[in-house]
C-alpha positions in Angstrom: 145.0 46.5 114.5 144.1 43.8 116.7 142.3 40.8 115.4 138.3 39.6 116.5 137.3 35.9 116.0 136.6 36.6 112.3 140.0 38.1 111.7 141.5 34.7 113.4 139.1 32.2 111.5 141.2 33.7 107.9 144.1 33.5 110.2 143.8 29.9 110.3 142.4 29.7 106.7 145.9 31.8 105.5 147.5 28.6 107.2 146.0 26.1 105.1 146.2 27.9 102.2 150.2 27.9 103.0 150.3 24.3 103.2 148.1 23.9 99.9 151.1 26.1 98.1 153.6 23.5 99.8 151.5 20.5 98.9 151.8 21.9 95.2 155.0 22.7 95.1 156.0 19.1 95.8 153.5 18.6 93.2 156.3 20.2 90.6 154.2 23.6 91.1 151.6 23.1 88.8 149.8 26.8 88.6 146.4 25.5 87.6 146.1 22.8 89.9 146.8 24.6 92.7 144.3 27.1 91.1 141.9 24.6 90.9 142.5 23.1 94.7 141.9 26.1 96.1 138.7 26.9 94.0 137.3 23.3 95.2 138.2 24.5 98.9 137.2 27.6 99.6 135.0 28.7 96.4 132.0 28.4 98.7 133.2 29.4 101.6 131.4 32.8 103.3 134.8 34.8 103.3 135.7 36.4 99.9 138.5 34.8 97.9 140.3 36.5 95.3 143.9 36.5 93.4 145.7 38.4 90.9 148.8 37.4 88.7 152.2 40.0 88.5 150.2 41.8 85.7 147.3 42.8 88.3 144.5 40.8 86.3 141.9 38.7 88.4 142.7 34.8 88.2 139.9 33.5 90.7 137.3 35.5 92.1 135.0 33.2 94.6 130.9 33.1 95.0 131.3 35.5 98.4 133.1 37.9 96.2 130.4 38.4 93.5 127.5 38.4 96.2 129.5 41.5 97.4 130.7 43.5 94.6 128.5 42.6 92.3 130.3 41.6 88.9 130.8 38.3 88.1 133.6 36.1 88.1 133.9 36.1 84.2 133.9 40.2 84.1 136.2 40.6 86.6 138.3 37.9 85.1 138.4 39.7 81.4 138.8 43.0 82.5 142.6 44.0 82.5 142.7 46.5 85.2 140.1 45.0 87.6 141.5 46.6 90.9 140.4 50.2 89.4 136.9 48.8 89.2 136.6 48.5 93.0 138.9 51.6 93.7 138.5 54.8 91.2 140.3 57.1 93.4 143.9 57.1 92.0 145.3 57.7 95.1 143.8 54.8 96.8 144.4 53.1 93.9 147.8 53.0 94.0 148.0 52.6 98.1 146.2 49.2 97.0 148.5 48.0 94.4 151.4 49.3 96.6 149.9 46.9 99.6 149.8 43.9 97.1 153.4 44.0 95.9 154.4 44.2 100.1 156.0 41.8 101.7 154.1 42.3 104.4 151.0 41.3 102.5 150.0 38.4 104.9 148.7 41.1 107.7 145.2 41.9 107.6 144.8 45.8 106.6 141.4 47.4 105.9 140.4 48.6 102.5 137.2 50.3 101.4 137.0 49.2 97.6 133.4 50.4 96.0 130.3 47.9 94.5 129.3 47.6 91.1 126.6 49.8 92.2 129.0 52.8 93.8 128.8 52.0 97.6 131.5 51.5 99.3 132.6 48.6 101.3 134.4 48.9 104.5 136.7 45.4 104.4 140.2 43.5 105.8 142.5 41.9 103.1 145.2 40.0 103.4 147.1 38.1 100.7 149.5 34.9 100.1 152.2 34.7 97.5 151.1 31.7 94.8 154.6 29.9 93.4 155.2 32.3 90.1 154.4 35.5 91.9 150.8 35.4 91.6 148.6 36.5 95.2 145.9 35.0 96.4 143.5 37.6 98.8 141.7 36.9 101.1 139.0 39.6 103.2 136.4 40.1 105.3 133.3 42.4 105.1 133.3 44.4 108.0 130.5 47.3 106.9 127.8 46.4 109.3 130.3 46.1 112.1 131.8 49.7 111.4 128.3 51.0 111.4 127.7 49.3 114.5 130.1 50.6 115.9 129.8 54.2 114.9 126.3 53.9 116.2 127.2 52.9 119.7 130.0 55.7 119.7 127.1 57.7 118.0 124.8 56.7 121.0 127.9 57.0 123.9 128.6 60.8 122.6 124.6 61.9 122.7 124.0 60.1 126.1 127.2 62.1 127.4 126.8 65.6 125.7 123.1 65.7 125.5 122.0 68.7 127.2 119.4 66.5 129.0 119.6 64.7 131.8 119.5 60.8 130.7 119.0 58.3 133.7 119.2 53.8 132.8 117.7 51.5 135.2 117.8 47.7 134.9 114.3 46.2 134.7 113.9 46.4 138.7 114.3 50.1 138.3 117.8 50.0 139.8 119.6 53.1 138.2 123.0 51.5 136.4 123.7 54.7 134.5 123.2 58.3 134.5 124.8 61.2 131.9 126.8 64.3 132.8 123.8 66.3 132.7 122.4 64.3 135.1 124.6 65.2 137.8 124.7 69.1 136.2 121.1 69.4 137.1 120.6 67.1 139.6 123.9 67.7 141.8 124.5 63.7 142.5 127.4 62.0 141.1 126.9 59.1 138.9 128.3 56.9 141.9 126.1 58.2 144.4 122.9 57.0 142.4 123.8 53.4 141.0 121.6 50.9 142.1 119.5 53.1 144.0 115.6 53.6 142.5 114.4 57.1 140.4 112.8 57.9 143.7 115.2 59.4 144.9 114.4 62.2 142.3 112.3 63.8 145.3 108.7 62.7 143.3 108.2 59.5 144.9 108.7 61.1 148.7 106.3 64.4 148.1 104.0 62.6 145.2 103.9 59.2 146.2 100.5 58.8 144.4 102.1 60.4 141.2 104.8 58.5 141.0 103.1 55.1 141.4 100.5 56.1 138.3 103.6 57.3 136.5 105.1 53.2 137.1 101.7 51.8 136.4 100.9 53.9 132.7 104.4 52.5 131.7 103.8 49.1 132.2 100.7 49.5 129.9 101.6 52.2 127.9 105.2 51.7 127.5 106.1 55.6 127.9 105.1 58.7 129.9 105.6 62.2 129.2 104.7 64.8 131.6 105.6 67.9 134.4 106.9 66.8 137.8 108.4 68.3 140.8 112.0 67.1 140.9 114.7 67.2 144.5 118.3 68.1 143.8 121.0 66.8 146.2 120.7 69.8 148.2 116.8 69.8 149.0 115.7 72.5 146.3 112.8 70.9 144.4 112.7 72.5 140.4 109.9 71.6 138.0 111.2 69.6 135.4 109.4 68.1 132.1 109.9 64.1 132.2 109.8 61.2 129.5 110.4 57.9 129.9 109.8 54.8 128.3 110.1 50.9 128.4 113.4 48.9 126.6 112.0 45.4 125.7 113.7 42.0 124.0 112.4 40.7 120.9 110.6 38.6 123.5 108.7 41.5 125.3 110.8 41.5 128.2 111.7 44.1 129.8 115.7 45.1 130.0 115.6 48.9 130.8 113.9 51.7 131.7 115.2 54.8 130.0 114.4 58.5 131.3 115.3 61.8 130.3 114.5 64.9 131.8 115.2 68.9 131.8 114.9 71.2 134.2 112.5 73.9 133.2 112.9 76.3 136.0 113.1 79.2 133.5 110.8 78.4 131.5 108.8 77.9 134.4 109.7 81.8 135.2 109.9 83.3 131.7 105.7 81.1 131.1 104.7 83.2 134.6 106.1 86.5 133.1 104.8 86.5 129.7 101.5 85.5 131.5 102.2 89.0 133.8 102.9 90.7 130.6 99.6 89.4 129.1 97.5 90.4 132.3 99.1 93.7 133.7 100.3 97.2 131.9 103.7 97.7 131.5 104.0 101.1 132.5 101.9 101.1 136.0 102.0 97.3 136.4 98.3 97.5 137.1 96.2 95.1 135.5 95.1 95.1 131.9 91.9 95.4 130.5 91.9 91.8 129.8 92.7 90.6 133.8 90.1 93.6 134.8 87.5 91.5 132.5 88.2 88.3 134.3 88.3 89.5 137.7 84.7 90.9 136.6 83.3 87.9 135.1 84.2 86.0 138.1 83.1 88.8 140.8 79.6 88.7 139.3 78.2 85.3 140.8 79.5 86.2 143.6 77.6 89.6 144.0 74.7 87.6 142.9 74.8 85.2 145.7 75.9 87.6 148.4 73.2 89.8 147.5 76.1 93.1 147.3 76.4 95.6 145.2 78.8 96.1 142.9 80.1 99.1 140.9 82.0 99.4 137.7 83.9 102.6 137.4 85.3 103.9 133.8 88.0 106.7 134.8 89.2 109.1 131.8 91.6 111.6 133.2 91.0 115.5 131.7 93.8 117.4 130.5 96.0 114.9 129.6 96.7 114.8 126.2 97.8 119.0 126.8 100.1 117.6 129.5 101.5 115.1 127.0 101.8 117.1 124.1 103.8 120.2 126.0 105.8 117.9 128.5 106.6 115.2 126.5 105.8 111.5 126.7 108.1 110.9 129.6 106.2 113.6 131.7 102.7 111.8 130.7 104.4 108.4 131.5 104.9 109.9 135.3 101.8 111.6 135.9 100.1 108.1 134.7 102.3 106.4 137.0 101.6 108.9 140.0 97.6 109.0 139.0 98.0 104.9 139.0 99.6 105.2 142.8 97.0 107.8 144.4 94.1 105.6 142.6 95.7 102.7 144.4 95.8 104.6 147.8 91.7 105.5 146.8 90.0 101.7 146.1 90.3 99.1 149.3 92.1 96.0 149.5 89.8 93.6 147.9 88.8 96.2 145.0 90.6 95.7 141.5 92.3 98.5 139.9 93.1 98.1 135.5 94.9 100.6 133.5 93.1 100.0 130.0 95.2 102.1 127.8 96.3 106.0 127.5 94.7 107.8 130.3 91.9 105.9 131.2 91.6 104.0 133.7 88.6 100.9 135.5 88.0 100.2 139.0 86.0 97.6 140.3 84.5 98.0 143.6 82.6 94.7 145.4 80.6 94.1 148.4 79.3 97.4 148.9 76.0 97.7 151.3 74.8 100.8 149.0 75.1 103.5 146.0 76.9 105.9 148.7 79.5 103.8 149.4 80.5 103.7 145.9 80.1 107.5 145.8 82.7 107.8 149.0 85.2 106.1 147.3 84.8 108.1 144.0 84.7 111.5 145.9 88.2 110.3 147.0 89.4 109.2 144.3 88.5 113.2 142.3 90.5 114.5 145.5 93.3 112.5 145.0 93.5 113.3 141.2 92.8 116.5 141.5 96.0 117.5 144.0 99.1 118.8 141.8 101.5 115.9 140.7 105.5 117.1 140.8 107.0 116.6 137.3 111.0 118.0 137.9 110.9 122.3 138.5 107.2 122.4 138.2 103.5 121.1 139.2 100.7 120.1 136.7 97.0 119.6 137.8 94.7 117.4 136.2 91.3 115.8 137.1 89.3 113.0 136.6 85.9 112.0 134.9 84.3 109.2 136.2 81.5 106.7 134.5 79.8 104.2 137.0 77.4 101.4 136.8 75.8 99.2 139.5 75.4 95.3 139.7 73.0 94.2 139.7 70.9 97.1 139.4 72.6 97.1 135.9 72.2 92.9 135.5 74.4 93.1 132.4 77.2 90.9 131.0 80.9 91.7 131.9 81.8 93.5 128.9 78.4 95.1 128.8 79.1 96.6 132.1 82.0 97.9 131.2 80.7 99.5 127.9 77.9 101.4 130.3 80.3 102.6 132.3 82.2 104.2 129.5 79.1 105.7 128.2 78.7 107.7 131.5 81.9 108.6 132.0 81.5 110.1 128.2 78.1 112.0 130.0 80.4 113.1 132.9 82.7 114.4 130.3 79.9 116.4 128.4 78.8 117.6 131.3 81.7 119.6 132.3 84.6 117.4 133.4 85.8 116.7 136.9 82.6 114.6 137.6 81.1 111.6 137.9 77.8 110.1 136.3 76.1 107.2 137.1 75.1 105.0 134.2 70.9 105.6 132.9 69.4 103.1 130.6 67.0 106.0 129.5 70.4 107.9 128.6 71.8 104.9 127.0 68.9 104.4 124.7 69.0 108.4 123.9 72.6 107.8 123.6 71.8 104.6 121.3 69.3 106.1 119.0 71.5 109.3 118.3 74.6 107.1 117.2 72.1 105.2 114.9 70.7 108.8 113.0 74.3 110.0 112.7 75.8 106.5 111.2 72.7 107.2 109.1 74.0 110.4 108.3 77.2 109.5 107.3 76.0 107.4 104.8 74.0 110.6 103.9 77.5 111.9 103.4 79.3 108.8 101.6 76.4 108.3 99.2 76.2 112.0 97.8 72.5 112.3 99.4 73.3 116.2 100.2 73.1 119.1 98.1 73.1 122.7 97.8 70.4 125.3 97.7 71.5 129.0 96.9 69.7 132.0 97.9 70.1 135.0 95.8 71.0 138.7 98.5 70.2 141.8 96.6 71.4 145.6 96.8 67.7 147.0 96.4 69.0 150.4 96.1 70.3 149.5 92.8 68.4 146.8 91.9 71.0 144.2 91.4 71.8 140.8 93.1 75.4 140.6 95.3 76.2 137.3 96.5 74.7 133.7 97.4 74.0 132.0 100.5 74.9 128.5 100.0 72.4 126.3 102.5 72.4 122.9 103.2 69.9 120.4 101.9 69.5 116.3 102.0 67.7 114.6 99.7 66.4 112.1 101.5 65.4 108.5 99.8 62.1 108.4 101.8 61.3 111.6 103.2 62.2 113.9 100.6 63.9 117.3 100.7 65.0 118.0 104.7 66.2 121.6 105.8 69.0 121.8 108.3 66.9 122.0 111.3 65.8 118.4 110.6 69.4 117.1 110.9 72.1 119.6 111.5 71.9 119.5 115.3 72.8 116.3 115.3 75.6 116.9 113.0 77.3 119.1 115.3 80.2 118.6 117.4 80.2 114.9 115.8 82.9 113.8 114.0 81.0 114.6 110.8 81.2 118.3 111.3 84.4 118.4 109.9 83.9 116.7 107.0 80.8 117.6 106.2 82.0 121.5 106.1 84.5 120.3 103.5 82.2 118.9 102.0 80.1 122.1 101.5 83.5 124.2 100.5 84.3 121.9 97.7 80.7 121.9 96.4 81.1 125.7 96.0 84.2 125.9 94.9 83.2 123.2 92.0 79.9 125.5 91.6 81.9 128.7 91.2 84.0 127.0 88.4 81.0 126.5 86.2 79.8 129.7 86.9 82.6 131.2 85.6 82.7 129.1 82.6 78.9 130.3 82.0 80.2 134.6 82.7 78.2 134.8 86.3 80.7 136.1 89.0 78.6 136.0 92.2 80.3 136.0 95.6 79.1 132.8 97.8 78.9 133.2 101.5 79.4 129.9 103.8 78.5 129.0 107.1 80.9 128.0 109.5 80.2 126.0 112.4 81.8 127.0 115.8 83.8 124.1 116.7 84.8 123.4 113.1 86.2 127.2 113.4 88.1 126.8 116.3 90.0 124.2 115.1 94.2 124.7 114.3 94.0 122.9 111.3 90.4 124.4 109.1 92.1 127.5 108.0 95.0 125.1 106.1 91.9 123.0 104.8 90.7 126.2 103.3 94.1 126.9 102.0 94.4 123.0 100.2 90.6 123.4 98.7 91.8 126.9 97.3 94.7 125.5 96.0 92.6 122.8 94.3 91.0 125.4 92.4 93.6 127.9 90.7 91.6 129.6 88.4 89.1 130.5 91.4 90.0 134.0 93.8 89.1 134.0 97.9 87.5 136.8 97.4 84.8 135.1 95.3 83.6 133.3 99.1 82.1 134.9 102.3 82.3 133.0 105.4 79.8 133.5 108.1 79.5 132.4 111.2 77.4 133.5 114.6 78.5 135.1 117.7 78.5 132.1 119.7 81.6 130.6 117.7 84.0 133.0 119.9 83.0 132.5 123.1 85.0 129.6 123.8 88.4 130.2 122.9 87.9 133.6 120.9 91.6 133.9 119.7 91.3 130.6 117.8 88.5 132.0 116.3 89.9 135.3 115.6 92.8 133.9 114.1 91.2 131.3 111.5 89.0 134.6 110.6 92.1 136.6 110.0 93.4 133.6 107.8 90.8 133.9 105.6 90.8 137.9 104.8 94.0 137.4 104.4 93.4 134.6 101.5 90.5 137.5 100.1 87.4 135.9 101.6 85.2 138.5 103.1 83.7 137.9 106.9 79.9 137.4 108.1 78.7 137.6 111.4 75.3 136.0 111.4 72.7 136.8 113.8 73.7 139.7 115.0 71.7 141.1 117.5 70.5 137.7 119.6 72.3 135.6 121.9 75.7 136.7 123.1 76.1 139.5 120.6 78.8 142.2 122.5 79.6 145.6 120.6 83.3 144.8 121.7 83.7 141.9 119.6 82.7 144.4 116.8 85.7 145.6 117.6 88.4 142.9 118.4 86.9 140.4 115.7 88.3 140.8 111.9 84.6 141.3 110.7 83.5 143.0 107.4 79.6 142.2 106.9 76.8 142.3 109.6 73.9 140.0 108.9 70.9 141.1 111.3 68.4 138.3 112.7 65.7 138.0 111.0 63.4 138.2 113.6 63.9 141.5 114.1 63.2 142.6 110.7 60.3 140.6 110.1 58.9 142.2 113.1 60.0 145.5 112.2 56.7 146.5 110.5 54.6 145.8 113.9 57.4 146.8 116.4 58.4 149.6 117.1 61.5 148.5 119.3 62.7 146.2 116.5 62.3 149.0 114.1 64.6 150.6 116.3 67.1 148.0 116.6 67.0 147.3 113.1 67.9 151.2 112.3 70.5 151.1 115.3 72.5 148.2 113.9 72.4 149.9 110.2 73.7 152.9 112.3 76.8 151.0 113.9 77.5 149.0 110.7 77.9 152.4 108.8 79.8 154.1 111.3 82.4 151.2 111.5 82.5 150.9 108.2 80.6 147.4 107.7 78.1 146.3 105.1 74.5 145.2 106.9 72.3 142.8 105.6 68.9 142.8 106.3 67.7 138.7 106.9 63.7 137.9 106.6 62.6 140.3 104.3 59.3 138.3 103.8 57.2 141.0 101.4 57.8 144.3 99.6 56.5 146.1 102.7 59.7 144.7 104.5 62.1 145.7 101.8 60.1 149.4 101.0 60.9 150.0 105.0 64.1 148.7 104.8 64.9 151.2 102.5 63.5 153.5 104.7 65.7 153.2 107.4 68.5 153.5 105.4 69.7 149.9 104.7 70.0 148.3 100.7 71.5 144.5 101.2 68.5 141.8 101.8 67.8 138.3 101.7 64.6 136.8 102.3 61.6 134.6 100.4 60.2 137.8 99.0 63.3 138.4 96.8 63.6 134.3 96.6 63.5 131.1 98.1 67.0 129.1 98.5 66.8 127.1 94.7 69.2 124.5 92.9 72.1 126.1 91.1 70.6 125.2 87.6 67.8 127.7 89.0 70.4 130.8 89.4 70.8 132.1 86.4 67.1 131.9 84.9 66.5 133.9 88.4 69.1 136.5 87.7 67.1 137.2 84.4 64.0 137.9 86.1 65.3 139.5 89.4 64.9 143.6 88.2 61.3 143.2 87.1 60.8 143.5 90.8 61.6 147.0 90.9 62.1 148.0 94.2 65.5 149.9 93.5 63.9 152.1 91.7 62.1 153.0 94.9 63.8 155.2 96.9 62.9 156.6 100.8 
């Protein structure tokens, strides 16, 4: 180990501490004088001074020695192990003791003993043999120096590993070092760049005005971080992210300028293509709805000062979901792409094109001179669609509905705009598909005021405000009641007791229908349950509305409200429902009728004789009761014709084996020439009006007093 100036100063002191032992010797080797010599020379000294006797027990222990360890000269002194206060660890321990008995004792070796407080001391010893055998030692604390020095090997192994590119220029901003990474990112070699300025970076030469604000904030600031534009060695600038900062003396003057630096040219790219990401659809790589908002917002001033119009088209395609749902997702992934392609091929250069989820689809079309113009674009854009896309061994169709609104005959907001044009593509839709529909504020408020009644509604429905009324249906013949009809009442807050007419139109084809018409089947089925419990065993008939009937999925809710009633039979329910419910799609309805005979309920048709009514669906519907209008037999007694009609559908009912039920019998005159025609089952406010259920049975008491089946033609 070599020796610094420190080392050499105890050098020089071991020397006169070997001509102090002479000086004693001649001196008959008095112990305690030479003791006491060495004590008056060096007790104060800034070195420590220690010795020990053969036995290894402390016989001086200097002032520098208990400012660094801590114990005091008479502890140390009376302890009789002392070296095991200052070194626990046995091994080191006896490494020490070892190093005290050697002969080559005189050479400083480094030691790292512990404090009174449990630190530990990083030191040089090196001891002199006393006449007798005793050893005088003699060290240096070297801690902060070892630290120091870890630090700047600390410091040397960051600047050359760092990751970041670390650049040193003297206080004329002459570069006098530079780290690996430097070269790594910049491509110069640390000896191409000494004494050569950070302008050479590329900033200074295509920024000039940059980099002289970046040299003026650090000579007020002291440090600047920021994004630059960086030059390698071979010409090819890079973005890279910058900090630098200001080395001053104690004096505030400045010795270095230190930089570091990264290039960020991936972040750079992977910042852009998150920002793609965030603005454009992933599938079509067509702009989202958010970038379609933006390029909106910032197209209307524009139309505004150039005095253009400018349309805002909603696009739904029709179809889709079937395609989807039979191909698969991959299929509806390719038609999307391939509808995203022609609709590209449609719009003009400066128009803006957004996929804003699923199938649907905006388009934003500026400077146009008039409404036609739009119109052309759109009437290419339903050709386009409408031309079969290849998906592998086969072609699908599909079409588009189209909503559009005009700027600024429309002077909305962006997202207002937007919303209009949705609400006519929904009219376009209504209207029949594979058409387009221009945005009407009259239609919007229509529009408006109709989603405000049914959200009314539908608290209607959440807050229990319906009810049922049931209307007794009689067999006159014999003079005894058959079934129900359960109808639909709301009980109002304000206006009091409504009847269908005053709501159910808007109710259907909503997305209350549904739930309303479980609703209904889960209020009889609860009603026929007490019933039962009180002896009455009256069939209840039901309406069913036409789109609720069509659907795959209302013959299994039928099933689950059955099931939620065990004790309860199908047969004990009658669904009805009118002609009109099979024109769409009349094997849907056919098979959820079906379902239910199979599950015992018995099957209506209502209002036979108006509307669409066909003898053939007689035949190819599962039907078991005909209900005639009652128009026809409240004008039997005046009308020859609907007397006629009236008898004729008794006729076909009995030939085909179906029970007929007489609607609107309104007095006894209707029900005496009901009779008279041959027909028994009627309903009408002459045998009773539609009541509460508490009002049933008292009813059913009273009901043969009438006495019309006693009557016979």
């Amino acid at each position: 180990m070599g020796m610094d100036s420190d080392s050499r100063a105890e050098g020089g002191l071991l020397a006169r501490l070997a001509d102090a032992c002479e000086t004693t010797d001649v001196l008959n080797g008095r112990r305690d004088d030479l003791l006491a010599l060495i004590e008056q020379l060096f007790g104060r000294t800034p070195i420590m001074l220690n010795g020990f006797d053969r036995q290894r027990r402390c016989i001086l222990w200097n002032h520098q020695c208990e400012r660094a360890f801590g114990w005091r000269t008479d502890e140390v002194m009376a302890h009789p192990d002392p070296l095991a206060l200052f070194y626990p660890d046995v091994t080191e321990y006896q490494d020490v003791v070892a190093g005290l008995a050697s002969h080559d004792g005189s050479r400083f070796q480094e030691w790292t003993p512990r404090t009174r407080d449990g630190r530990r001391l990083t030191t040089l010893w090196a001891n002199v043999v006393l006449p007798g055998g005793d050893r005088l030692c003699i060290g240096h604390d070297i801690t902060e120096q070892r630290e120091a020095e870890k630090h700047r090997r600390l410091a040397a192994s960051v600047f050359e590993s760092s990751y970041d590119a670390i650049m040193i220029t003297d206080a004329e901003q002459r570069i006098c070092d530079v780290n690996a990474a430097f070269t790594r990112i910049t491509g110069y070699h640390r000896e191409e760049v000494l004494d050569l300025t950070p302008g050479m970076l590329g900033t200074a030469q295509r920024n000039a005005e940059a980099y002289e604000a970046i040299c003026q904030h650090l000579e007020t600031h002291h440090n600047w971080k920021g994004e630059i534009i960086g030059q390698r060695r071979n010409g090819e600038t890079y973005p890279l992210l910058l900090s630098a900062s200001v080395v001053r003396d104690d004096q505030g003057q400045r010795l270095h300028y230190v930089a570091t630096f990264s290039d960020i040219t991936l972040l750079k790219r992977h910042q852009e293509e998150l920002h793609r990401l965030a603005r454009h659809d992933v599938l079509t790589e067509l702009p989202n709805r958010r970038h379609f908002a933006e390029r909106l917002e910032a197209a209307l001033p524009r139309a505004r000062r150039d005095e253009t119009l400018l349309a805002v088209c909603f696009l739904d395609l029709d179809g889709f979901k079937p395609i989807n749902d039979r191909l698969g997702h991959a299929a509806g992934d390719q038609v999307l792409i391939t509808v995203s392609q022609r609709l590209r091929h449609a719009i003009r250069a400066n128009d803006v094109l957004a996929r804003l989820g699923g199938d649907e689809f905006a388009l934003l079309l500026g400077d146009l001179d008039s409404q036609d113009e739009c119109l052309q674009v759109v009437e290419r854009i339903h050709d386009l669609i409408g031309r079969p896309i290849p998906l592998d061994d086969s072609l699908v169709k599909t079409s588009s509905s189209i909503g559009i609104t005009l700027f600024p005959h429309d002077d909305s907001e962006a997202e207002i705009l937007l919303r209009h044009a949705d609400q006519a593509m929904y009219r376009a839709k209504r209207s029949g598909k594979n058409r387009h529909c221009l945005f009407d504020a009259r239609h919007y408020q229509e529009e408006h005021h109709s989603r405000r009644r049914l959200d009314r509604l539908e608290q209607a429905l959440c807050g229990d405000e319906f009810l049922l009324h049931y209307q007794p249906r009689v067999d006159l013949r014999r003079g005894e009641a058959c079934g129900l009809e359960a109808l639909l009442r709301w009980q109002h807050p304000e206006h009091g007791l409504l009847e269908p007419a005053d709501f159910l139109p808007q109710l259907l084809g909503s997305r209350l229908e549904s739930p309303l018409g479980d609703w209904v089947i889960e209020r009889i089925l609860d009603q026929l349950e007490q019933w039962r419990h009180q002896g009455l065993a009256l069939r209840i008939g039901f309406n069913a509305s036409a789109n609720d009937l069509a659907l795959p999925e209302f013959a299994e809710r039928l099933t689950r409200a059955l099931a939620r009633h065990p004790g309860l039979d199908g047969r004990m329910l009658e669904i009805e429902f009118q002609e009109s419910a099979a024109m769409d799609d009349q094997q849907a309805v056919s098979r959820a009728l079906q379902h239910c005979r199979d599950m015992g309920l018995r099957v209506a048709l209502d209002d036979f004789g108006t509307g669409y009514s066909s003898l053939s669906h007689l035949r190819e519907l599962p039907i078991d009761i005909l209900k005639i209008d009652k128009r026809f037999v409240a004008a039997m007694l005046d009308d020859d014709r609907d007397t006629a009609l009236v008898q004729g559908i008794l006729q076909i009912g009995a030939r085909l084996g179906l029970d007929v039920i007489a609607e609107g019998i309104e007095s006894p005159a209707h029900g005496e020439r009901l009779l008279q025609l041959g027909g028994s089952l009627a309903q009408g406010y002459a045998i009773a009006h539609p009541m509460p259920a508490e009002q049933v049975l008292p009813w059913l008491e009273r009901w043969p007093a009438s006495g019309w089946h006693s009557r016979r033609p």
